[in-house]
C-alpha positions in Angstrom: -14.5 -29.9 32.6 -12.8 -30.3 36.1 -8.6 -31.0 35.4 -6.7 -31.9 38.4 -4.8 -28.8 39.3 -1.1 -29.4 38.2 0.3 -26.2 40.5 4.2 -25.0 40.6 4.9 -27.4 44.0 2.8 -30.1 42.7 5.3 -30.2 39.6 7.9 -30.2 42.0 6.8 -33.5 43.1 6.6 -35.1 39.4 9.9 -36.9 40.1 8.7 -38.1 43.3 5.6 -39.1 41.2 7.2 -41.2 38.6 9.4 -42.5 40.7 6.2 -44.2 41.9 4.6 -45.2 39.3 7.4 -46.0 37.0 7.1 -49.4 35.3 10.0 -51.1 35.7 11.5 -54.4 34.3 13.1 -55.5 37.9 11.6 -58.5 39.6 11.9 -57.0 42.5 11.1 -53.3 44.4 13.2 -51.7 46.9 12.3 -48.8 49.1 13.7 -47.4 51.9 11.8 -45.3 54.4 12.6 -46.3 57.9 16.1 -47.2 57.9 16.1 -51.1 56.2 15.9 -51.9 52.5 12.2 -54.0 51.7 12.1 -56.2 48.6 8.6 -56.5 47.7 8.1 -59.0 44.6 5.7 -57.1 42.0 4.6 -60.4 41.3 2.6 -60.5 44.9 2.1 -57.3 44.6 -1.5 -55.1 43.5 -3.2 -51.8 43.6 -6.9 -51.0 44.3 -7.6 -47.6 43.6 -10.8 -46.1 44.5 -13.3 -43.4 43.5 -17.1 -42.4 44.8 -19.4 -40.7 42.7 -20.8 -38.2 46.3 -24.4 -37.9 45.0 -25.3 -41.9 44.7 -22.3 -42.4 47.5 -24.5 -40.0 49.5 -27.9 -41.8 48.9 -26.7 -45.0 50.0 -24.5 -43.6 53.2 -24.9 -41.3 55.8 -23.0 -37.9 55.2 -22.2 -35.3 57.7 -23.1 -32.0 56.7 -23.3 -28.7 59.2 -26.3 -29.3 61.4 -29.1 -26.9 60.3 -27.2 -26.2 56.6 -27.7 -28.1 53.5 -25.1 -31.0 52.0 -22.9 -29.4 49.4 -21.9 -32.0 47.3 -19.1 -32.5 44.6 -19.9 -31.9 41.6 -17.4 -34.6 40.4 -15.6 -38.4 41.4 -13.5 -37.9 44.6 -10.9 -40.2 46.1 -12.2 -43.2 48.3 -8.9 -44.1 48.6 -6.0 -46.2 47.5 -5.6 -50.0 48.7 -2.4 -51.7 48.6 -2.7 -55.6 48.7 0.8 -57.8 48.9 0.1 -62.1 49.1 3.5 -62.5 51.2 5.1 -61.6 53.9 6.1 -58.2 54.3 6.8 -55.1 57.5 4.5 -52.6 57.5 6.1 -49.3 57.6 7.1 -47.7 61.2 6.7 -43.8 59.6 4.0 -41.8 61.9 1.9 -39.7 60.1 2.5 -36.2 60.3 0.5 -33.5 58.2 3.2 -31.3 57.4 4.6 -33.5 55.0 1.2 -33.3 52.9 2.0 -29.2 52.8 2.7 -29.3 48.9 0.0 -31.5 48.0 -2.8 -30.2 50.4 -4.5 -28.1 47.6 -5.8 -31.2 45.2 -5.6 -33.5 48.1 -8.4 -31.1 49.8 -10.2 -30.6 46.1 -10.0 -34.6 45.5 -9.9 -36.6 48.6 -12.4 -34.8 50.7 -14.2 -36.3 53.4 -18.0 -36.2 52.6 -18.8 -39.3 55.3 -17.7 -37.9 59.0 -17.3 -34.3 60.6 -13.5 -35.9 60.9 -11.1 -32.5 59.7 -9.1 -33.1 56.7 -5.7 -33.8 58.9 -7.1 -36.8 60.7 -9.1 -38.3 58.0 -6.0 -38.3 56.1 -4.1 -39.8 58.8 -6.5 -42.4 59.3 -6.2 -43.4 55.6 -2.7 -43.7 56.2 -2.6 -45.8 59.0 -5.0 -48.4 57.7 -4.0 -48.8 54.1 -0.3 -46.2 53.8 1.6 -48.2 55.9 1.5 -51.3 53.7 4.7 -53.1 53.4 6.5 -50.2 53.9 6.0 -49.5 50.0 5.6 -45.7 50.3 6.4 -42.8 52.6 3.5 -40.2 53.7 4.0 -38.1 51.2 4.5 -40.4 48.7 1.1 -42.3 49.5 -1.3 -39.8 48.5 0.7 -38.4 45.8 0.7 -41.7 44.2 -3.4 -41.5 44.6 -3.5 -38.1 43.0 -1.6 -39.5 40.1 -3.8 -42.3 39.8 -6.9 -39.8 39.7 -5.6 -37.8 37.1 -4.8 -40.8 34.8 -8.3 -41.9 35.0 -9.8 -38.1 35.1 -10.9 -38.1 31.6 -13.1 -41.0 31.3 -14.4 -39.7 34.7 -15.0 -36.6 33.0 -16.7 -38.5 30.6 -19.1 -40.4 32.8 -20.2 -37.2 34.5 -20.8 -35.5 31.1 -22.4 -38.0 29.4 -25.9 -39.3 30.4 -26.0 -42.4 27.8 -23.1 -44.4 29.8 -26.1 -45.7 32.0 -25.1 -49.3 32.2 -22.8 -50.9 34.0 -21.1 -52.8 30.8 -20.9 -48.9 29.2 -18.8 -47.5 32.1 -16.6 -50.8 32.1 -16.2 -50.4 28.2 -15.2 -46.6 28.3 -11.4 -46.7 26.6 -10.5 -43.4 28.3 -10.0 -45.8 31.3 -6.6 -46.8 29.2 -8.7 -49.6 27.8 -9.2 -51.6 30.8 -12.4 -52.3 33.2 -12.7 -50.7 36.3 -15.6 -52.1 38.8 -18.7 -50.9 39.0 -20.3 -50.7 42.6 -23.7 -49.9 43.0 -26.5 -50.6 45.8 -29.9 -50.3 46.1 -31.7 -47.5 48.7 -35.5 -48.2 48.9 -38.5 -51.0 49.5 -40.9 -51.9 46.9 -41.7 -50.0 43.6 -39.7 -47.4 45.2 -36.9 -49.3 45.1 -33.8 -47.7 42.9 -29.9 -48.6 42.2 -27.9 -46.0 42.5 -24.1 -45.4 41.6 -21.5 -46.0 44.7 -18.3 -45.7 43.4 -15.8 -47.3 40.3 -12.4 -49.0 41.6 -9.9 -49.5 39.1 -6.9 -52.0 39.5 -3.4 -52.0 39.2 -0.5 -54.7 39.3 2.7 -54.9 41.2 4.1 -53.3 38.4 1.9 -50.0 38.7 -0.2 -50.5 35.1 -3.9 -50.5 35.7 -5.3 -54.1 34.6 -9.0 -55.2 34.6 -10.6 -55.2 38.2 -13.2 -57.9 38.8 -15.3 -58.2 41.8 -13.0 -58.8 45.1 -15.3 -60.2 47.8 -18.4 -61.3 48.2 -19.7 -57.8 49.4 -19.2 -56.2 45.8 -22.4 -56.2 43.3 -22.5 -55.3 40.2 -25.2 -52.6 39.4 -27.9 -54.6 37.8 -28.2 -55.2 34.1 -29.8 -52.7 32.1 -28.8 -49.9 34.7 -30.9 -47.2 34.4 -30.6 -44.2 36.6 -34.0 -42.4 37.8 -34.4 -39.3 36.3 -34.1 -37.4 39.8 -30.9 -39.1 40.3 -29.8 -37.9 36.6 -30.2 -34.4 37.5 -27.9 -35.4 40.5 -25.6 -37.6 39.1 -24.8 -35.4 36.0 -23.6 -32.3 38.6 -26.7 -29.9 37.6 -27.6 -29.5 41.7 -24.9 -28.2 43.8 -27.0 -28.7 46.8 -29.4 -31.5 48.1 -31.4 -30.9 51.7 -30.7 -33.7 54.6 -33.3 -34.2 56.8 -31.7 -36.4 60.2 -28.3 -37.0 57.9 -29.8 -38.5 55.0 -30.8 -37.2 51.1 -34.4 -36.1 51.2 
């Protein structure tokens, strides 16, 4: 069963961690990374965190693989990335992005938060996370960004664990009801690839929620481009065999699952 990696410099970053994701009591947070002190209210504050499942991800998108060489797929959820939301008015942060500040984290961040989508390397796609969703309300330095998504990941890694090990949790109300999610409902986001009687829903990705006050909460549909996957859900059986991690590889002919 794949266990984030807790190495010796990613315990070095535990305070960093909790310092993060620490509920408080306070009505109000204050951080400090570009010279000024920012009070966010919690109250206005939220978290969307979110994970793809590569094998449906890939049969609904495009993924870039070598040209010539087979897709090598994840074997298990990765990172689709972390979404903070504020309803007030707030700076963005002024940090740039540099990649040496990801040095102690780049292990599980490469294992975890890959990019399966574009030829982009790791150091840009990372920096382009950052620049469209890190820089938030100045909530969190570089560094303390994507260590707050691999903390996320590993408090939701055993009922991911569970999903990929267990074929029964088919439906979309069976993921949602899974209490290894801490006993609250992530969304289920699924799409359909196909016309006709070949027609099939496949699993895109689960985003889980969290409040101003960093405790995951229920996460209901946010726009009008999320769907639920249809009721009964039923994977195919080829996507099973996919989906459960028993292929490592799946042949792309002009970008796209064959």
């Amino acid at each position: 069963m794949m266990k984030l990696i807790i190495t010796p410099t990613l315990l070095l970053l535990l305070p960093l961690i909790a310092f993060i994701f620490t509920i408080t009591e306070a009505s109000t947070i204050e951080h400090n990374n570009t010279g000024s002190v920012l009070t966010i209210d919690p109250a206005k504050l939220s978290f969307k965190f979110a994970v793809s499942w590569p094998q449906g991800f890939c049969k609904i998108n495009t993924c870039w693989h070598p040209p010539g060489k087979p897709l090598v797929l994840p074997k298990f959820f990765t990172i689709h990335g972390l979404w903070p939301k504020y309803n007030g008015q707030c700076t963005d942060s002024h940090q740039k992005y540099d990649f040496k500040l990801l040095h102690r984290i780049y292990g599980n961040l490469k294992t975890y938060w890959p990019n399966i989508k574009s030829s982009l390397r790791p150091e840009k796609f990372w920096g382009d996370e950052w620049k469209k969703h890190g820089i938030t309300c100045d909530i969190f330095g570089v560094e303390e960004y994507f260590a707050a998504a691999l903390d996320l990941y590993q408090r939701v890694q055993t009922g991911l664990n569970q999903l990929k090990d267990q074929p029964w949790k088919n439906t979309a109300d069976s993921i949602r009801n899974l209490n290894a999610f801490q006993g609250k409902k992530p969304f289920v986001l699924c799409k359909e690839v196909g016309v006709g009687a070949g027609k099939k829903n496949y699993l895109e990705e689960l985003r889980f929620c969290a409040n101003g006050y960093k405790q995951l909460i229920n996460c209901e549909p946010q726009s009008l481009q999320d769907q639920y996957c249809s009721e009964p859900f039923k994977y195919s059986g080829a996507f099973l065999e996919s989906s459960l991690g028993m292929v490592d590889q799946e042949e792309f002919v002009g970008g796209v699952v064959a």
